[in-house]
C-alpha positions as CSV (number, residue, x, y, z in Angstrom):
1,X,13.2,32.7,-39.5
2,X,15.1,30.2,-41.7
3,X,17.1,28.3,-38.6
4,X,17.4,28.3,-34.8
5,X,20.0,27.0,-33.1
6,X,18.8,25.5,-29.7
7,X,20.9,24.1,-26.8
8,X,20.2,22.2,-23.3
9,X,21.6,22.0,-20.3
10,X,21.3,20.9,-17.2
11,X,22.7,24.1,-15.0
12,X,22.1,22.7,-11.5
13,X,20.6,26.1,-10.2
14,X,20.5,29.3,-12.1
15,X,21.1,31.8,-9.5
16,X,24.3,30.0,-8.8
17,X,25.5,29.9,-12.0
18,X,24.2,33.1,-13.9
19,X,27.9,34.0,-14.4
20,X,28.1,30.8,-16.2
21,X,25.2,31.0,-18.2
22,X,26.3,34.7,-19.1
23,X,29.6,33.1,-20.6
24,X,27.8,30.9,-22.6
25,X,25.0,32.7,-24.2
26,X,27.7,35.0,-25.2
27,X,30.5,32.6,-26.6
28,X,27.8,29.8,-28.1
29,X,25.0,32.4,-28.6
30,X,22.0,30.0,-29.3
31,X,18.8,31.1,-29.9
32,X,17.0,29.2,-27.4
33,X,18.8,27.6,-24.2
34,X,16.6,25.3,-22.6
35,X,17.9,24.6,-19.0
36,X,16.8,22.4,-16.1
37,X,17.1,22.0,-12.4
38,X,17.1,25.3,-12.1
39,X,16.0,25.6,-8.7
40,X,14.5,28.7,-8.0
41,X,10.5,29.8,-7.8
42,X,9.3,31.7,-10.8
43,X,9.3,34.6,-8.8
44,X,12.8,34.7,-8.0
45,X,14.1,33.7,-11.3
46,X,16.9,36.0,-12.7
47,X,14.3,37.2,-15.4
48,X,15.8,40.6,-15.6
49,X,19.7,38.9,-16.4
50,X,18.6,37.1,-19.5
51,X,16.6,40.3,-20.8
52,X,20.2,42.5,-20.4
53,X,21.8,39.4,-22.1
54,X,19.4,40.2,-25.0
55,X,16.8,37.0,-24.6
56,X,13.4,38.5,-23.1
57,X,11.2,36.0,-24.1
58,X,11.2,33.5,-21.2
59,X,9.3,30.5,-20.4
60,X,9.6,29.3,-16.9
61,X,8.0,26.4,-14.6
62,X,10.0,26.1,-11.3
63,X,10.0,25.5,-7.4
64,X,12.0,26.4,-4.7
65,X,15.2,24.6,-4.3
66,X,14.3,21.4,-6.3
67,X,14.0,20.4,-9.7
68,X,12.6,23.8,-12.1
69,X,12.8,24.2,-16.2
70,X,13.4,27.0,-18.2
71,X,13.1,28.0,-21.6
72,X,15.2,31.5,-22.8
73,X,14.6,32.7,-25.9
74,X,15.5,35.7,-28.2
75,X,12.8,34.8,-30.6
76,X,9.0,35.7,-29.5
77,X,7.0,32.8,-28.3
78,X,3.8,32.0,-29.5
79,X,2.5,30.1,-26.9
80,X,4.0,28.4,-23.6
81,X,2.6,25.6,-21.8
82,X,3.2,23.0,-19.2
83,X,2.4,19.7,-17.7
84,X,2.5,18.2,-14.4
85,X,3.0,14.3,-14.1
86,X,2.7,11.5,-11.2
87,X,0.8,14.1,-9.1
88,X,4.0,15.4,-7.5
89,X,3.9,19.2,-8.0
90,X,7.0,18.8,-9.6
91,X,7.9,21.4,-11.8
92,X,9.8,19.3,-15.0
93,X,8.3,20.4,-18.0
94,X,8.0,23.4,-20.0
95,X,6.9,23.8,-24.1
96,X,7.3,27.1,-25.9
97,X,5.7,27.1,-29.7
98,X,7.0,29.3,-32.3
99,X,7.7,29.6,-35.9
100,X,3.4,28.4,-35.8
101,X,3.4,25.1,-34.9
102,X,6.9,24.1,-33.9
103,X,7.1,22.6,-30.5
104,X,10.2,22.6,-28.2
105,X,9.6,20.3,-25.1
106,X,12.2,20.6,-22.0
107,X,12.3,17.7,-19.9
108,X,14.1,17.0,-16.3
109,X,13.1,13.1,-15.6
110,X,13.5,12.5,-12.4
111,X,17.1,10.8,-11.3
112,X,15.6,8.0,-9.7
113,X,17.8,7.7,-6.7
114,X,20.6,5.2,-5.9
115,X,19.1,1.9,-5.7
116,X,17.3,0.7,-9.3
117,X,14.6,-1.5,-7.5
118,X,11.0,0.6,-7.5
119,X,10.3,-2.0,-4.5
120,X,13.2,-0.5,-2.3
121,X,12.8,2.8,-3.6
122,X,9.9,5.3,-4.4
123,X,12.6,7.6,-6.3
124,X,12.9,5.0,-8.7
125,X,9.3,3.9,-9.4
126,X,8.7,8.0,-9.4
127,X,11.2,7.8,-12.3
128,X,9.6,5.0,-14.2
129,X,5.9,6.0,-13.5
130,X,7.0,9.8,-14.8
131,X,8.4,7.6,-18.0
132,X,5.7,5.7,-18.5
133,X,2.9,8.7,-18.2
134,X,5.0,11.1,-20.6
135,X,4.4,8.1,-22.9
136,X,0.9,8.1,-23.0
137,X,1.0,11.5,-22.7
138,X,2.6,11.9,-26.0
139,X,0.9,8.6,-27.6
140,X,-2.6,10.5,-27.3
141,X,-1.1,13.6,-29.0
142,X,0.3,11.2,-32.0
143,X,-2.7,11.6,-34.1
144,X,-2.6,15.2,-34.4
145,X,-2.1,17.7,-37.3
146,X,0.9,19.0,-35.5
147,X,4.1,16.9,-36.1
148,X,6.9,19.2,-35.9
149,X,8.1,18.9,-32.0
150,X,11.6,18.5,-30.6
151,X,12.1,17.0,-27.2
152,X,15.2,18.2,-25.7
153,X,16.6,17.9,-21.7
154,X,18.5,15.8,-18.8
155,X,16.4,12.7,-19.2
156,X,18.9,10.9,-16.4
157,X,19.1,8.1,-18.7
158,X,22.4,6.9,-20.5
159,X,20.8,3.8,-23.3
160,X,23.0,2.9,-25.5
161,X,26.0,0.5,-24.4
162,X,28.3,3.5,-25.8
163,X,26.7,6.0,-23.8
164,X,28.6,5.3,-20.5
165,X,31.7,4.8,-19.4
166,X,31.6,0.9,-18.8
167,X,28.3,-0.7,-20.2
168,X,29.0,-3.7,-18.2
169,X,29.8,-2.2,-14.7
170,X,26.9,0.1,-14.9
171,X,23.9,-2.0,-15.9
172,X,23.2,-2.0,-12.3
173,X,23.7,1.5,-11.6
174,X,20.7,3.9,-11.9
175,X,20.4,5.8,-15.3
176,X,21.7,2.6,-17.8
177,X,19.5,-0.4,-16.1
178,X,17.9,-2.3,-18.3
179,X,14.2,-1.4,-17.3
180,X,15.2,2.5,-17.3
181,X,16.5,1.9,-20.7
182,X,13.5,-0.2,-21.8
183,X,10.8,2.5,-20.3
184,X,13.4,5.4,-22.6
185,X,12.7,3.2,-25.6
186,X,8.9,3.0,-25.3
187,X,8.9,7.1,-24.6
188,X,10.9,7.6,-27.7
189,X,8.4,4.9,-29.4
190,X,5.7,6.9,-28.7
191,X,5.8,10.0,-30.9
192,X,8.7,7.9,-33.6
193,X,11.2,10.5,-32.0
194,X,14.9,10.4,-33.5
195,X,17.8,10.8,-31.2
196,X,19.8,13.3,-33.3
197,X,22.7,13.3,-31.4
198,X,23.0,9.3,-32.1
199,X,22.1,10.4,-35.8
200,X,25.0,12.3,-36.0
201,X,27.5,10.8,-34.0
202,X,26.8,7.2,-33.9
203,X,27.9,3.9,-32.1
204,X,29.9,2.9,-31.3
205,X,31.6,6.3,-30.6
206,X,30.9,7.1,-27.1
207,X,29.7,10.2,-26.0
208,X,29.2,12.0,-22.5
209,X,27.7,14.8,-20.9
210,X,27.6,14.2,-17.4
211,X,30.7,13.6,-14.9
212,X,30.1,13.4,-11.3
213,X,31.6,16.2,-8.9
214,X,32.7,12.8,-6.8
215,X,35.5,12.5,-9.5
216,X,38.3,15.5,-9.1
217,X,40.0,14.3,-12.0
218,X,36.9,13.8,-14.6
219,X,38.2,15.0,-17.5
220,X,41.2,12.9,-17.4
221,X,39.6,9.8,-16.2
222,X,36.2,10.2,-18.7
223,X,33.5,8.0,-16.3
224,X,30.6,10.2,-18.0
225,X,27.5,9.2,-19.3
226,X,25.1,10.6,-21.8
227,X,21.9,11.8,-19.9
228,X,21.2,15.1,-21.9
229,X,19.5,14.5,-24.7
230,X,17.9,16.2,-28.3
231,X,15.0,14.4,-30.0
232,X,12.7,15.4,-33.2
233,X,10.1,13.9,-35.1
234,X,10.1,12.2,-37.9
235,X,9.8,15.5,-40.0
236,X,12.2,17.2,-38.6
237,X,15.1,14.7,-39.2
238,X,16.4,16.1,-42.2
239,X,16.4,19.7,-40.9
240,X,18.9,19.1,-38.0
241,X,22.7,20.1,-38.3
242,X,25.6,19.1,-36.8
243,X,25.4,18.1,-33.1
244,X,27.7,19.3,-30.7
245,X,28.6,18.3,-26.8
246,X,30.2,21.2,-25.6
247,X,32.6,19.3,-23.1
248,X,34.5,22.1,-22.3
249,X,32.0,24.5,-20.5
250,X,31.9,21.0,-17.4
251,X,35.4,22.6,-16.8
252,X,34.8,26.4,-16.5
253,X,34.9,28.0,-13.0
254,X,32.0,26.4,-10.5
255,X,30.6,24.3,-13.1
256,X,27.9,22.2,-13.2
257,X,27.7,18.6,-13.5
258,X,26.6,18.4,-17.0
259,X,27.9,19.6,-20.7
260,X,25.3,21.7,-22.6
261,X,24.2,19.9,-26.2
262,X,23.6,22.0,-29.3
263,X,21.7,21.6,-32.2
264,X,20.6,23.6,-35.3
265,X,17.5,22.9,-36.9
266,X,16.7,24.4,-40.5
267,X,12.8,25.8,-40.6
């Protein structure tokens, strides 16, 4: 195996959009698609769709009708794993190791609600405690022999002042508050990740890959933010390639809410 090319995507339930995700294994054809809010039980995922579409090798955490992460691979797994955090029973993270040691992490932070005060809303201090324990969660693993991971998934968090629309009129607007963005910065401190997509394409261009449904006109009016995200460590940083936002798969039939991003990483 000398590269794998890995995309994310938030597909805002699988069984709705199979169709979708047929379309764009087959025109994109990555080796790995790691998806999220899938919404279905493990039981009733579509496991028998992705095997005809040629990926068998599936790693799946979900629940019924909420949240749910899934990794689909054509390459055999090594190992698969998952975490729970905040006690919930959420089902928002999924790992799949391959290639020996190389770890692919798929994420679905919680969204955190409307209102960005954790006093006036449990959604949001959900959202910042599930930060702030993936932190520590990951600053205990620092120390180990292992170094090659990738952290990839709708992370509901837009940073950087280019990252949305209007920096101004959405730093009180969940998913680019300061404190959101401050808790994103110590989680990305906490393994030395690299945000590959900013390595690639950086500020101040701006780049999107979520429009709301609210907007009928989103591609022509461009409010989006950038809550889908790729991250590798430090070893990894020179093995990435080019970085794409596939904006045009937010405007096939029935989409969903989000752009998939695409990476290739050299092994």
């Amino acid at each position: 195996m000398s590269a794998v090319k890995i995309a994310t995507w938030n597909i805002n339930s699988v069984r709705l959009r199979i169709e979708s995700v047929a379309q764009f294994l087959k025109t994109y054809q990555p080796d790995i698609l790691c998806l999220q809010e899938t919404k279905v039980a493990n039981e009733l995922f579509p496991r028998e769709a992705f095997i005809d579409m040629g990926y068998p090798h599936l790693a799946i955490n979900g629940q019924k009708g909420y949240h749910g992460v899934a990794t689909i691979s054509r390459l055999p797994l090594d190992k698969v794993s998952h975490k729970g955090f905040c006690n919930k029973g959420d089902a928002r993270h999924v790992c799949i190791t391959l290639d020996g040691d190389l770890e692919i992490h798929n994420f679905y932070v919680p969204a955190g609600g409307d209102i960005p005060d954790p006093e006036k809303n449990d959604k949001f201090q959900h959202k910042l405690d599930f930060l702030t324990e993936t932190t520590k969660w990951f600053k205990n693993r620092k120390n180990k022999k292992n170094n090659r991971l990738v952290l990839v998934g709708d992370l509901n968090i837009a940073p950087l002042e280019h990252d949305v629309w209007s920096h101004k009129q959405l730093l009180k607007v969940v998913s680019h508050t300061p404190i959101e963005v401050e808790h994103l910065a110590d989680l990305q401190a906490s393994h030395n990740w690299i945000d590959i997509t900013r390595e690639h394409i950086p500020e101040p261009e701006k780049i999107y890959t979520w429009w709301s449904y609210r907007s009928p006109n989103w591609d022509t009016s461009d409010k989006g933010r950038r809550l889908d995200h790729i991250w590798v460590t430090p070893k990894l940083k020179d093995s990435t390639g080019e970085v794409q936002v596939l904006r045009d798969v937010r405007g096939w039939e029935r989409p969903s809410d989000h752009a998939p991003v695409m990476t290739t990483l050299k092994l």
